[in-house]
C-alpha positions in Angstrom: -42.7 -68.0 -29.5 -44.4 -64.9 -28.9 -43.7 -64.7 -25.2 -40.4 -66.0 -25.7 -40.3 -62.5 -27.7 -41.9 -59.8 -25.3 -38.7 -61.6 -22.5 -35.9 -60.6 -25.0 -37.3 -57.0 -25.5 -37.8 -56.4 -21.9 -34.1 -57.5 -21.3 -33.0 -54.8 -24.1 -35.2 -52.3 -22.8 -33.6 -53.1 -19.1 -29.9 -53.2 -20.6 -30.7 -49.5 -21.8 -31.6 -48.2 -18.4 -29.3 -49.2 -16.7 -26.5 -48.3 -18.6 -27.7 -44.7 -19.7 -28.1 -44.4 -15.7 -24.5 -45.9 -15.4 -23.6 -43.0 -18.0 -25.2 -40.0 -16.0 -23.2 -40.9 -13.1 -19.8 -40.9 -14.5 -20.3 -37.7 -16.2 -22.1 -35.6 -13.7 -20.2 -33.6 -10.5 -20.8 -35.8 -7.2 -21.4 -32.0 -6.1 -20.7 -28.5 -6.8 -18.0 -28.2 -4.1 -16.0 -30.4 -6.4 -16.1 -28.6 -9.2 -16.9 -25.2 -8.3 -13.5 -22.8 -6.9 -13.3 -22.3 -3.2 -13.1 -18.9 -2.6 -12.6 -18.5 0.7 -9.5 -20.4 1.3 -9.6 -23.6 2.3 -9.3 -26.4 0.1 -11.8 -28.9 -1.3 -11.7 -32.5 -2.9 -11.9 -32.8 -7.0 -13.6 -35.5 -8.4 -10.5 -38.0 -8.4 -10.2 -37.4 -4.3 -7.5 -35.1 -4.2 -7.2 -32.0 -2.9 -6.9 -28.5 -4.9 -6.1 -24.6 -2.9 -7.8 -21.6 -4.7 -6.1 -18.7 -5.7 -6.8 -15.9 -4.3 -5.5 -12.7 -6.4 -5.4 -9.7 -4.1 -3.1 -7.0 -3.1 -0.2 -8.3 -1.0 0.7 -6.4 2.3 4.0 -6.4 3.5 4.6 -8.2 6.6 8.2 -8.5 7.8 10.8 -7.6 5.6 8.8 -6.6 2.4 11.0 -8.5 -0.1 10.3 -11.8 1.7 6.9 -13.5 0.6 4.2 -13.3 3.6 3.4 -16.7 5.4 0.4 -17.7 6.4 -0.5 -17.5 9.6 -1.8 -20.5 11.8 -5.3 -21.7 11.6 -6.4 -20.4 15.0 -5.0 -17.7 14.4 -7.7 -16.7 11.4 -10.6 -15.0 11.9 -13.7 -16.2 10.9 -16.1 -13.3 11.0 -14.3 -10.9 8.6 -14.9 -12.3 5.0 -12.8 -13.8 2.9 -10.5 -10.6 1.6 -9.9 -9.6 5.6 -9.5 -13.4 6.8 -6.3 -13.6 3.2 -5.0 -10.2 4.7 -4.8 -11.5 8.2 -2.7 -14.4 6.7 0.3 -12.2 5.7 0.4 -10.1 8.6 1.3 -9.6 12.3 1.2 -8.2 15.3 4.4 -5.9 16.0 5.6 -7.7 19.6 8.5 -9.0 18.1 11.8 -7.1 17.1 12.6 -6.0 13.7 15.5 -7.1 11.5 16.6 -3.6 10.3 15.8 0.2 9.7 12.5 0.5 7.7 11.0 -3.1 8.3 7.5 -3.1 7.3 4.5 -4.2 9.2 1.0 -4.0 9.0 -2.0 -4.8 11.5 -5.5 -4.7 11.4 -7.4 -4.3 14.7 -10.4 -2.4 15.6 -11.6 -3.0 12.2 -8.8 -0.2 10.9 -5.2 -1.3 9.4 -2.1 -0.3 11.1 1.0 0.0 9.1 4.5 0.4 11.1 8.1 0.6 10.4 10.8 -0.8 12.3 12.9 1.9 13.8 16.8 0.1 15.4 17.9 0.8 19.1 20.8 3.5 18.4 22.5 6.7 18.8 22.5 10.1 16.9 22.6 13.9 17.4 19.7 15.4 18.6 19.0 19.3 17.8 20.8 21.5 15.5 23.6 23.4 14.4 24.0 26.8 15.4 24.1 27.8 11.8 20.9 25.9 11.0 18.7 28.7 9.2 16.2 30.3 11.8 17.5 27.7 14.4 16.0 28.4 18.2 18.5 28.4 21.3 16.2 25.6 22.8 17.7 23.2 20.1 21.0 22.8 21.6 23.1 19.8 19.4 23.4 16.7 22.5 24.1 13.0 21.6 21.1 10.8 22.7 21.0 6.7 23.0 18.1 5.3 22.6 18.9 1.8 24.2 15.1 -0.1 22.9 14.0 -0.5 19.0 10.4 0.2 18.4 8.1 0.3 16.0 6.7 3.6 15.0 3.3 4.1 12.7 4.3 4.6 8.8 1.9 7.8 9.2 0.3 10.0 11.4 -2.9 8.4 13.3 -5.6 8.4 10.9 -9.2 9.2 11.2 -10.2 5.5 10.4 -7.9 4.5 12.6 -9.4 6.9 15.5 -12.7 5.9 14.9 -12.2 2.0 14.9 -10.4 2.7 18.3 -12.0 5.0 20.2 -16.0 5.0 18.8 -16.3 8.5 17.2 -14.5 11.2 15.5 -13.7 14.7 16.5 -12.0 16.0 14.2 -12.5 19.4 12.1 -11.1 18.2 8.7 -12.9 15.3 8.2 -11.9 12.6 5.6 -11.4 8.6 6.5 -7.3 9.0 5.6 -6.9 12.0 6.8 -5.0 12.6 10.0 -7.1 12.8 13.5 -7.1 16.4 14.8 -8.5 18.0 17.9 -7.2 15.1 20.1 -5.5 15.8 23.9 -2.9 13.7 25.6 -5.4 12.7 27.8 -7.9 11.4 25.2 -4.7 9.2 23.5 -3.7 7.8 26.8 -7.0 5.9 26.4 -6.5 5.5 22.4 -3.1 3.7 23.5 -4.3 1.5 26.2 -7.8 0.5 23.8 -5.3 -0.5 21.1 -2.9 -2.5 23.2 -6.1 -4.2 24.7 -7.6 -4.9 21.1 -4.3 -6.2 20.1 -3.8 -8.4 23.0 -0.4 -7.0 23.0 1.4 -9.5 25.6 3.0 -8.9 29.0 5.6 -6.3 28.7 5.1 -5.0 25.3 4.6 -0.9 25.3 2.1 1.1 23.4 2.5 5.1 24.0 2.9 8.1 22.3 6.1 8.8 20.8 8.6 10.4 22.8 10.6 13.5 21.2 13.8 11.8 20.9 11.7 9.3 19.4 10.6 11.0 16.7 13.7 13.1 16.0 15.8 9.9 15.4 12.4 8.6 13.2 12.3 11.8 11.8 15.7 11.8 10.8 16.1 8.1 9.9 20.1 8.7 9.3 19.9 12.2 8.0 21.7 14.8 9.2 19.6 17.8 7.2 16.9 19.7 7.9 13.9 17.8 6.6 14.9 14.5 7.5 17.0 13.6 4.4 14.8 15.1 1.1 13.1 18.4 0.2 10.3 19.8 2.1 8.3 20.3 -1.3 9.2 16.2 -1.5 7.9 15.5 2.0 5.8 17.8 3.3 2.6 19.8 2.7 3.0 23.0 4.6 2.3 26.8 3.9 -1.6 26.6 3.1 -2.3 30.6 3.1 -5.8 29.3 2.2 -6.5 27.9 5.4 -7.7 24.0 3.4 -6.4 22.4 6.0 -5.0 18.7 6.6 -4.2 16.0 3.7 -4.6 12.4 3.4 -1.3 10.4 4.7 1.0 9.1 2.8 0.4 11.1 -0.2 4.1 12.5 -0.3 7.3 10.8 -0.4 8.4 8.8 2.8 11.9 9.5 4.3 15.1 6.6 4.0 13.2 4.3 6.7 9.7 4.2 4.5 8.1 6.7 7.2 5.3 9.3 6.4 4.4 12.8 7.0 6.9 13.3 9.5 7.3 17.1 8.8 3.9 19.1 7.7 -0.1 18.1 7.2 -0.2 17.9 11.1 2.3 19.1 14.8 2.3 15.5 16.3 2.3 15.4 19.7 5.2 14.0 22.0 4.6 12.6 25.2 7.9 15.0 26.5 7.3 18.5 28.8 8.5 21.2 27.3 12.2 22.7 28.3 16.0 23.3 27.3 17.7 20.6 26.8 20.6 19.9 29.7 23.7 21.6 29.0 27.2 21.8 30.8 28.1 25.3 32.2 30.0 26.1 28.8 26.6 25.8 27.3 27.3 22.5 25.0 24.8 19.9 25.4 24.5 16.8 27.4 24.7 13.1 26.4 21.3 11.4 27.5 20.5 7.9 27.3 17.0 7.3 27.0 15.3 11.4 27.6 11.9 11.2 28.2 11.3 15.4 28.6 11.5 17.6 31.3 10.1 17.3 35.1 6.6 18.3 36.3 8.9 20.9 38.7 11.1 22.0 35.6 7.5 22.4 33.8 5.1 23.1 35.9 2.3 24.2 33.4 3.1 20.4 31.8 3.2 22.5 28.4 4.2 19.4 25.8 6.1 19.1 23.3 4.6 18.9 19.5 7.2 18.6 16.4 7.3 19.1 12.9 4.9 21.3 11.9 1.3 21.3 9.7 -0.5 22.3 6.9 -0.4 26.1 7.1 3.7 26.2 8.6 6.3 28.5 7.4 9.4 26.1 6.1 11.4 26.8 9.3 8.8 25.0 11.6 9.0 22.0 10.0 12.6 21.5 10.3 12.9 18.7 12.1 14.8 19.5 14.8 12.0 22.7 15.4 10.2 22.5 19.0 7.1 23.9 19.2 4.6 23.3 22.4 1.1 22.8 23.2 -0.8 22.9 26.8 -1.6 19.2 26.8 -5.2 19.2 27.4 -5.2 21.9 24.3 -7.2 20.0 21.3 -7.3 21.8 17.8 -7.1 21.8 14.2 -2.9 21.9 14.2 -2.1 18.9 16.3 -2.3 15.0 15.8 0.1 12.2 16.9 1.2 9.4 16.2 2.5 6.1 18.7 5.3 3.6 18.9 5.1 -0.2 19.9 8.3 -1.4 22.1 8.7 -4.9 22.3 9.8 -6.8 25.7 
């Protein structure tokens, strides 16, 4: 009787076991990827086998048109090694090889560790120069009707320190500050800038990364506006008139013209890749159409002075008009002069 006993509280004592065992495995994780939030992305099983994305709650960046949502780029197209805010960032952007879709279409890139924001600018004609009664106008800005037969897309501001640096290695600039515009730069030294940035962009076959040219810029500059400063105010665009001698500002801290571009006029001259000279006119003195200018000859300039446009931080309002031509030797660096480039898809 006794032994019969001790059998049937062993089996209770069993029973117990197992089922508080039973019990701990129903209501514990299988692991902590299941019930923990991926943050970097990808997505993850829950506990009933299906999956789940996390939400990741950052900044957008405009890619394309900036009223359509970003898409997410393919997966080999992700990279790895940057963390999981630079690897979401790379998801709604691209590279600008492709056309845009109209005048002021955004687009943002990050190579060489630095972001690159541009803005579509259409194939099209306008009128170059300015009127002869244009207040403190110069005889070199002759009114002419230029084509410019290829869209391209043109950087939102001027070339940025960070951007310099995560390009080219170093930073020579005399008014130093991450978002502030690289100064004390040649043509030389941004041929190489250019050609490093096309590299690190594995730009394809055919795609062209080069300095703006100055009909470029004018019809940037302009972006539909037939007024002196590009459309606004100078006080609305532009910092200029520093008697203080402070120097440059960070980009983008005015307002942008009607095609979301930056700085165009003031803070910094940008160069132009264009030698200096008249523009052609007939023998009545009225300008020529051109299709495409790229600038003067090495014979017509044979010191290969360069053009720079749209005066800095320490200009009289008159300079930064933006049909003003100023000039620079083109191996000259200094504190007044930065740049900025254009990407011209196939």
């Amino acid at each position: 009787m006794r032994l019969l006993a001790f059998v049937a509280c062993c089996c209770v004592i069993l029973c117990c076991v197992v089922n508080s065992y039973s019990i701990s495995r129903l209501t514990s994780p299988k692991n902590e990827e299941t019930s923990s939030t991926v943050e970097s992305g990808e997505t993850a099983p829950t506990a009933e086998g299906e999956e789940i994305a996390s939400t990741v709650e950052s900044e957008e960046i405009a890619s394309t048109v900036e009223s359509e949502k970003p898409v997410a780029a393919p997966e080999s197209e992700k990279t790895a090694d940057l963390g999981p805010v630079a690897s979401e960032i790379l998801n709604v952007i691209h590279f600008p090889f492709d056309s845009g879709k109209a005048a002021g279409e955004r687009c943002v890139a990050i190579t060489s560790g630095a972001e690159f924001a541009f803005r579509w600018v259409p194939a099209g004609t306008f009128t170059m120069g300015s009127p002869e009664d244009e207040e403190e106008r110069d005889s070199y800005e002759t009114q002419h009707e230029v084509t410019l037969t290829k869209g391209f897309w043109i950087l939102e501001t001027e070339t940025t320190q960070a951007m310099w640096q995560g390009v080219m290695g170093e930073n020579p600039s005399k008014w130093q500050g991450e978002n502030k515009p690289v100064d004390s730069v040649g043509l030389d030294e941004i041929d190489v800038f250019c050609a490093k940035w096309r590299e690190a962009a594995n730009a394809p076959e055919g795609v062209v990364v080069q300095l703006t040219t100055e009909a470029q810029w004018e019809y940037a500059a302009r972006a539909g506006s037939a007024d002196m400063y590009g459309g606004k105010s100078i006080d609305e665009v532009a910092w200029y008139g520093d008697e203080n001698g402070d120097g440059t500002h960070d980009v983008g801290t005015k307002e942008p013209n009607a095609w979301g571009i930056f700085d165009m006029v003031g803070n910094l001259w940008e160069w132009c890749s264009d030698r200096y000279d008249a523009y052609a006119t007939d023998d009545e003195g009225k300008g020529l159409v051109a299709v495409d200018p790229t600038g003067a000859t090495l014979e017509q300039c044979p010191g290969d002075v360069r053009v720079d446009r749209g005066g800095c931080w320490d200009s009289k309002p008159y300079e930064c008009r933006v049909a003003n031509r100023g000039f620079y030797d083109h191996d000259r660096k200094g504190p007044y002069v930065g740049f900025r480039f254009v990407v011209i898809p196939e």
